[in-house]
ZALUM-173172 format. One record per residue (C-alpha): residue in three letters; x, y, z. Coordinates in pm, whole numbers. Layout:
ZALUM-173172
{"ALA",{X,Y,Z}}
...
END
This chain:
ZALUM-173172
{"UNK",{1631,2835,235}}
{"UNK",{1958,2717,308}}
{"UNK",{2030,2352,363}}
{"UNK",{2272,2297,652}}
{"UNK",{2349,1955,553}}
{"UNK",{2456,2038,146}}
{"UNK",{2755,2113,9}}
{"UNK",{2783,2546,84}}
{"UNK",{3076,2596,-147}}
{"UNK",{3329,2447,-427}}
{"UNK",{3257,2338,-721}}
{"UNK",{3047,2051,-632}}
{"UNK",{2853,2245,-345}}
{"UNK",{2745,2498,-665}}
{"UNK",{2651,2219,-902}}
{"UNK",{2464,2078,-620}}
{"UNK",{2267,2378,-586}}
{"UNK",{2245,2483,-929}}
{"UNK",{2096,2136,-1026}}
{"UNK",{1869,2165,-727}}
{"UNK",{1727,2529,-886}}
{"UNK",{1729,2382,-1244}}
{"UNK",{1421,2126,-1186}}
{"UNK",{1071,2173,-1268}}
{"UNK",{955,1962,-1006}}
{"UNK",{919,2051,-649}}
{"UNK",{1190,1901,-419}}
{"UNK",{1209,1982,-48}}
{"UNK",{1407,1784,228}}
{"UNK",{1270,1751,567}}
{"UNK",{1489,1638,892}}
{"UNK",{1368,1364,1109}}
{"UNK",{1190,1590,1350}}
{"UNK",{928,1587,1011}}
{"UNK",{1072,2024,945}}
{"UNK",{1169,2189,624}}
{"UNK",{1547,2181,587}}
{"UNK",{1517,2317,234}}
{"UNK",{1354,2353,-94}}
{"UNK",{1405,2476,-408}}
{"UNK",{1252,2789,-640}}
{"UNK",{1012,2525,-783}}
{"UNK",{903,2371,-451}}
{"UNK",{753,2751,-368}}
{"UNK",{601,2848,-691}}
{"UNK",{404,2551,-690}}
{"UNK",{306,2641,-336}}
{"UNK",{218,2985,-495}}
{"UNK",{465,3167,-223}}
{"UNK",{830,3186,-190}}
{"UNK",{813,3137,208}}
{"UNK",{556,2869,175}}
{"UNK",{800,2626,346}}
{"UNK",{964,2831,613}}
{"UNK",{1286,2670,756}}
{"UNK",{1250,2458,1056}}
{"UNK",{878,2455,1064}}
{"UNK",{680,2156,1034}}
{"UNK",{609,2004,672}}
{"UNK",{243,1921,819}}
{"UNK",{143,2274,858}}
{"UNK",{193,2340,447}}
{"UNK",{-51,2098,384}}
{"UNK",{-484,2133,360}}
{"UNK",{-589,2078,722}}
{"UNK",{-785,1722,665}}
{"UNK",{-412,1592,526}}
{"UNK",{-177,1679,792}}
{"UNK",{-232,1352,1033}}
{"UNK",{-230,1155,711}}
{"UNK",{140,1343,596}}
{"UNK",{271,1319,981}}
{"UNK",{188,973,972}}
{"UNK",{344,893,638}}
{"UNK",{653,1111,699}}
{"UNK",{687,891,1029}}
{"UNK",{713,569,854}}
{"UNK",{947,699,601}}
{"UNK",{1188,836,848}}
{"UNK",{1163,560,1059}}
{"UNK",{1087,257,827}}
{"UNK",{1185,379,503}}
{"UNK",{866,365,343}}
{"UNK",{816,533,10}}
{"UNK",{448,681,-75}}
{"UNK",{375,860,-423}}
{"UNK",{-9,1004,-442}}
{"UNK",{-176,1343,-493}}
{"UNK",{-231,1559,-170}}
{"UNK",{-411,1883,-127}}
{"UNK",{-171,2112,-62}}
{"UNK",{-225,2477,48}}
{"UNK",{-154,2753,-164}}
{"UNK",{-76,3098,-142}}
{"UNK",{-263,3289,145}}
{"UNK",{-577,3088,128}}
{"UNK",{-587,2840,-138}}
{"UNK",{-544,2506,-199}}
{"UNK",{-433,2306,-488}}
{"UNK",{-391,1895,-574}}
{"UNK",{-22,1759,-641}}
{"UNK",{119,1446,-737}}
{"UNK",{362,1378,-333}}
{"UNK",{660,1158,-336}}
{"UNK",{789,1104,-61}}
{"UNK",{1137,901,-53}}
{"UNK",{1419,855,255}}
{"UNK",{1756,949,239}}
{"UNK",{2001,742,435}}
{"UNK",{2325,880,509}}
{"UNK",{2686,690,498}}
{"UNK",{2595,495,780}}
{"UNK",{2309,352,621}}
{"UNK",{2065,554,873}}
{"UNK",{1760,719,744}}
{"UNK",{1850,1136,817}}
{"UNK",{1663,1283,595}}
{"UNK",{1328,1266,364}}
{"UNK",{1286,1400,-2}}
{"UNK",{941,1548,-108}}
{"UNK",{869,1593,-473}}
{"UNK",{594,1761,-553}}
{"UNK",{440,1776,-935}}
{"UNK",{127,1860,-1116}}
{"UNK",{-176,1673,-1081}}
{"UNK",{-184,1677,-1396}}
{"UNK",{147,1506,-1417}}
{"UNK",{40,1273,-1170}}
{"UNK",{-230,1117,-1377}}
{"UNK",{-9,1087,-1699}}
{"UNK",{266,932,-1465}}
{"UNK",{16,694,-1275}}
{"UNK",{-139,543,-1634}}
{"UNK",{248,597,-1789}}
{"UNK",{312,317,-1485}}
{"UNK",{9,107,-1488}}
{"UNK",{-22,88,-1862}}
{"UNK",{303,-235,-1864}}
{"UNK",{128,-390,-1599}}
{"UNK",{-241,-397,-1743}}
{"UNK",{-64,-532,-2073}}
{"UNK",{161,-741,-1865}}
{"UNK",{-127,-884,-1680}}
{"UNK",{-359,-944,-1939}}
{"UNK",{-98,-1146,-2145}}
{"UNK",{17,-1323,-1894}}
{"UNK",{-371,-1439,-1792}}
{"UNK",{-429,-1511,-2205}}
{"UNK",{-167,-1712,-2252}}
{"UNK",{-84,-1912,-1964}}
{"UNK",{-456,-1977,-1842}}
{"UNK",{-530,-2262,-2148}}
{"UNK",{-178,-2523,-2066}}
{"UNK",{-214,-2414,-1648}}
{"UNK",{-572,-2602,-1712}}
{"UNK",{-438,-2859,-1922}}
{"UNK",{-168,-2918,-1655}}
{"UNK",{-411,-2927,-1368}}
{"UNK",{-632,-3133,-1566}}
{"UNK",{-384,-3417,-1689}}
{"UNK",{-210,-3441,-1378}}
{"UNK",{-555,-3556,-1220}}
{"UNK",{-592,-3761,-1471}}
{"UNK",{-296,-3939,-1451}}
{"UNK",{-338,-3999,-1057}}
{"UNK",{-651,-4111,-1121}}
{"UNK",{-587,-4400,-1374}}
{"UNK",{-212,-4462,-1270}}
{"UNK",{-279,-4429,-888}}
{"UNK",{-228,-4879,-891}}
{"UNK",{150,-4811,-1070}}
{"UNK",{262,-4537,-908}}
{"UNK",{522,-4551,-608}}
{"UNK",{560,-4284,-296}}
{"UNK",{827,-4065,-515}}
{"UNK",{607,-4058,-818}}
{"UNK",{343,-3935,-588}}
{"UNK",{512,-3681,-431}}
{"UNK",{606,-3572,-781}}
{"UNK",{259,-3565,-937}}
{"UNK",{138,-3369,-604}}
{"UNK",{411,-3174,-673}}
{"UNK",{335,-3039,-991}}
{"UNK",{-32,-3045,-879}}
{"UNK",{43,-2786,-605}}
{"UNK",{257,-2564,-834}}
{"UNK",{-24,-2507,-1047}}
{"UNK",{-256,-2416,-804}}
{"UNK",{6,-2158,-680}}
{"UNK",{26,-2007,-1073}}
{"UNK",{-386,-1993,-1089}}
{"UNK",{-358,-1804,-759}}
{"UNK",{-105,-1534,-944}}
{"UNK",{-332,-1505,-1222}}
{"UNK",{-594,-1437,-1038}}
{"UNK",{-367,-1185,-798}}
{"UNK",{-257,-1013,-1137}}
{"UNK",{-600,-982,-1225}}
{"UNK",{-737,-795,-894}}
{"UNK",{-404,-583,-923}}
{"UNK",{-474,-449,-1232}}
{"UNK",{-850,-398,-1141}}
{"UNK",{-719,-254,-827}}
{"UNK",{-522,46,-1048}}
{"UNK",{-775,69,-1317}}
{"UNK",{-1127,17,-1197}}
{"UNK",{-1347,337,-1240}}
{"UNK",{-1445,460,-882}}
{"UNK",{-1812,485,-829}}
{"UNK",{-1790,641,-480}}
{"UNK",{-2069,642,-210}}
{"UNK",{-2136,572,129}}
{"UNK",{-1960,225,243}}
{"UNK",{-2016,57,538}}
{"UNK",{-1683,-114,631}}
{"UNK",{-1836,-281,945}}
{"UNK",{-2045,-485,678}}
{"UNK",{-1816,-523,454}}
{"UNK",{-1577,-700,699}}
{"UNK",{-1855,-884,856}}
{"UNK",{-1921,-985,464}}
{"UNK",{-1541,-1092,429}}
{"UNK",{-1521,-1262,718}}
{"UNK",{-1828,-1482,591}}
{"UNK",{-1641,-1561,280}}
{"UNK",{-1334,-1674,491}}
{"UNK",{-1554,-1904,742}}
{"UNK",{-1725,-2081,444}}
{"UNK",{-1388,-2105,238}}
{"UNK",{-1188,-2253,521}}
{"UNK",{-1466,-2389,766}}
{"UNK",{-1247,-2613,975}}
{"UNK",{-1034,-2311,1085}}
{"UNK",{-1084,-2236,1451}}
{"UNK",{-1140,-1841,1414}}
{"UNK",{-1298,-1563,1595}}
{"UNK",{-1362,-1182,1427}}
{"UNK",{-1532,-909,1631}}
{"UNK",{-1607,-595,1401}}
{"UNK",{-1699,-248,1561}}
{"UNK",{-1975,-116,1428}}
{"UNK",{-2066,190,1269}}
{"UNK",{-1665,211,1065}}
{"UNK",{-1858,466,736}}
{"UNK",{-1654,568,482}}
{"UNK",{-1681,725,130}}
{"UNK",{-1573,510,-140}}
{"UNK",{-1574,215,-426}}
{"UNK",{-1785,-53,-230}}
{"UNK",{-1619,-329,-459}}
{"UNK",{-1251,-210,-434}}
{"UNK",{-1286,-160,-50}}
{"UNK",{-1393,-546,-18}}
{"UNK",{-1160,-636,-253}}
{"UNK",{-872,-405,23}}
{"UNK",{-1052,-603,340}}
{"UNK",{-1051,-954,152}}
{"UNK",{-645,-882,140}}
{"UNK",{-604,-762,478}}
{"UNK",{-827,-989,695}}
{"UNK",{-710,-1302,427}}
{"UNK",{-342,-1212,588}}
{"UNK",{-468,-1240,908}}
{"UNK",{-642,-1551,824}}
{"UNK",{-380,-1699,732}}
{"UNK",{-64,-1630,946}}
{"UNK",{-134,-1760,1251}}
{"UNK",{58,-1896,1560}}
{"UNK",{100,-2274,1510}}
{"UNK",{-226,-2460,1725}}
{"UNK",{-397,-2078,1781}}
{"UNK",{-727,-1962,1670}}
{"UNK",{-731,-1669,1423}}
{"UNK",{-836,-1376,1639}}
{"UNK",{-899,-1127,1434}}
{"UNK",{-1033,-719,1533}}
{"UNK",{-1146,-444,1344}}
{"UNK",{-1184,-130,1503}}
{"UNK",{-1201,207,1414}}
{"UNK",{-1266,574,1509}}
{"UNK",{-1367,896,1291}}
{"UNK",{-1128,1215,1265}}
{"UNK",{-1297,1463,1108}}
{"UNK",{-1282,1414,742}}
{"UNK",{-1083,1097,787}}
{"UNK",{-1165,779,891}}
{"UNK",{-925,550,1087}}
{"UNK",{-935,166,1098}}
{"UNK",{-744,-41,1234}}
{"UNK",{-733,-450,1194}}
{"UNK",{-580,-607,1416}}
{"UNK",{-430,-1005,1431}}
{"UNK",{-262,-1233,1756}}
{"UNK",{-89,-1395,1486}}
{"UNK",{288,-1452,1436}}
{"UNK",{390,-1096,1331}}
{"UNK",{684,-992,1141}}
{"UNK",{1008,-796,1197}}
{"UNK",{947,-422,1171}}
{"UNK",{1309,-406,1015}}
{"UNK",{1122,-518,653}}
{"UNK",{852,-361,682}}
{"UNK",{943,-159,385}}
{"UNK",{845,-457,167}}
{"UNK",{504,-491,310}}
{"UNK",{332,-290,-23}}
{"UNK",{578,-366,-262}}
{"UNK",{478,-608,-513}}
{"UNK",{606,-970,-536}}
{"UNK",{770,-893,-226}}
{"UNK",{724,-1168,64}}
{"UNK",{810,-1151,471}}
{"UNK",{708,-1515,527}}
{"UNK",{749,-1821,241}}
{"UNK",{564,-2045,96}}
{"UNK",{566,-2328,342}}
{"UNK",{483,-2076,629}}
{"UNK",{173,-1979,464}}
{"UNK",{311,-1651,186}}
{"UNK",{115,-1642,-74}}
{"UNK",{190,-1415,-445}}
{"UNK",{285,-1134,-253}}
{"UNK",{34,-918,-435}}
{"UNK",{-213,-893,-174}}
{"UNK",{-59,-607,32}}
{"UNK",{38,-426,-268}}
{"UNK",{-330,-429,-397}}
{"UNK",{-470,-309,-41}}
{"UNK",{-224,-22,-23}}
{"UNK",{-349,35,-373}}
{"UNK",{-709,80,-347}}
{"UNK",{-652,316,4}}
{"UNK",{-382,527,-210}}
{"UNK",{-686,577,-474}}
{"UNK",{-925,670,-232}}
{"UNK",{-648,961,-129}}
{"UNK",{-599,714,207}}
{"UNK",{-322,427,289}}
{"UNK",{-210,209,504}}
{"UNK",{75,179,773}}
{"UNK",{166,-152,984}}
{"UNK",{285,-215,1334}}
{"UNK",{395,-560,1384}}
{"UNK",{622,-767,1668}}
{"UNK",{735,-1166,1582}}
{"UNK",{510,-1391,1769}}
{"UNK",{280,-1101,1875}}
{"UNK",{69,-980,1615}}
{"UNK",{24,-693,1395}}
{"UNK",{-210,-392,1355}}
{"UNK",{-276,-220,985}}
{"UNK",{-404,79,974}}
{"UNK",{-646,221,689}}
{"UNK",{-698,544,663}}
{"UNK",{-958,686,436}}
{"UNK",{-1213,956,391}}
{"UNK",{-1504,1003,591}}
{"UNK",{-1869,928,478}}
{"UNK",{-1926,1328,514}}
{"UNK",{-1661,1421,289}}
{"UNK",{-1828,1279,-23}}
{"UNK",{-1737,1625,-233}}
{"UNK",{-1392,1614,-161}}
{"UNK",{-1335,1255,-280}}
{"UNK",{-1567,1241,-545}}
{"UNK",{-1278,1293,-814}}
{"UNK",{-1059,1044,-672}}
END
């Protein structure tokens, strides 16, 4: 296909396309309308058909039927928020196959700084996996050093500095308070990492042991958890019932203890936490959607929401590690689901978890 918006001729228009031909992985570009603009040789023969991406027709149609809300709705927040996504879809191939690649999807923004354009590269599954534990491998080794070696003098800190406002409380002054409480509260905040490293890299690595999951409970069971850690908060969660999906009970708590802890926590000043999780089935997918009244962010960053160590609000306004997003988006990405957020300051926000359906146990069961 030819790409309207490329170079067409000159030296650098030929290089551009040459290069384009040369790669082994898959690389399409779609417009904002969410159509093929073009792909090249490798795109297709992974496809198994040299018009498997026909120009101007909609990405969404080359895909297995029970992924094309999930790309639509991916491709939408890339080309409008610039959100990156990199997990294997079923795509279909040849005349009536299908076949599982490792999708990234990245934004192009032109000179203006706009978003024009989306990239797709498509790879083997295969690929995918080696990538995926190519990627988590640092961060497992990362993690677990960092929770060996800083755990012992984080619980001698904590535990001298209670100490010494214990026995010095008589000789201490206001500034040498404010120090002590000080160092006091920065070690709490390092446990909390440590502990956020540690659910991240479960998160990634876990084994799934996949089976019928009722969320309803699960975020009834959350919710609990929240009440009894924070029992002076002035909060109110109604769950819909009968929210089924098929997946890793533990890692889908662990997703919901991020997401409704969020809501938890960022509140408008003197407002109860009003918290809603509702849901509907879609064939083989389940949507849910959790919604706050709390302060909301800017939809302009929303980019950063799943990125990790990446924070919209600081510390004093309630930000925590800025891990927990990145785990949630996580877990859905290994149940072959995600997430997507709609947010206004001072309003609220809404995320949105899509994952399989209870009845489509076979098709997740190698997730």
């Amino acid at each position: 296909m030819a790409n309207p918006s490329a170079p067409s001729s000159g030296m650098h228009g030929d290089r551009y396309r040459n290069a384009l031909q040369a790669l082994d992985s898959g690389i399409a570009l779609i417009d904002p309308q969410g159509c093929w603009i073009d792909a090249n040789a490798a795109f297709a023969r992974l496809l198994g058909d040299r018009d498997a991406c026909p120009l101007g027709t909609a990405a969404a149609l080359c895909v297995a039927d029970d992924e094309r809300d999930r790309l639509r709705a991916d491709l939408d927040a890339c080309l409008r928020d610039g959100a990156r996504f990199d997990s294997a879809r079923v795509w279909r191939h040849g005349d009536d196959g299908t076949c599982r690649l490792r999708t990234r999807i990245t934004p192009v923004t032109g000179s203006d700084g706009a978003i024009d354009a989306a990239i797709v590269q498509l790879d083997p599954a295969d690929d995918a996996g080696a990538a995926e534990d190519a990627m988590r491998r640092p961060l497992q080794l990362f993690a677990d050093k960092v929770a060996h070696d800083l755990r012992a003098p984080l619980r001698s800190i904590e535990s001298f500095s209670m100490l010494l406002a214990k026995r010095a409380a008589e000789r201490l002054d206001d500034t040498d308070r404010n120090h002590l409480a000080r160092i006091r509260a920065a070690a709490e905040r390092m446990s909390s990492l440590l502990v956020a490293l540690g659910e991240y890299s479960r998160a990634m690595q876990a084994e799934l042991r996949p089976a019928a999951v009722d969320l309803s409970l699960v975020a009834e069971w959350v919710g609990a958890e929240l009440r009894e850690a924070d029992p002076e908060r002035d909060a109110e969660l109604h769950v819909q019932p009968g929210l089924v999906a098929w997946g890793d009970e533990r890692l889908l708590k662990l997703m919901f203890t991020q997401l409704l802890g969020n809501a938890w926590k960022f509140v408008r000043p003197g407002e109860p936490a009003r918290i809603e999780v509702t849901g509907e089935h879609d064939g083989a997918r389940l949507q849910v959607h959790v919604r706050d009244h709390g302060c909301g962010f800017d939809m302009q960053y929303s980019h950063k929401l799943f990125e990790p160590f990446q924070r919209l609000h600081g510390v004093e306004h309630g930000g925590g590690h800025g891990l927990g997003l990145a785990i949630a988006q996580c877990i859905a990405q290994r149940h072959r689901g995600g997430i997507r957020a709609e947010s206004q300051p001072d309003t609220g926000s809404v995320f949105t978890i899509e994952l399989p359906s209870a009845a489509t146990a076979d098709k997740v069961s190698d997730a």
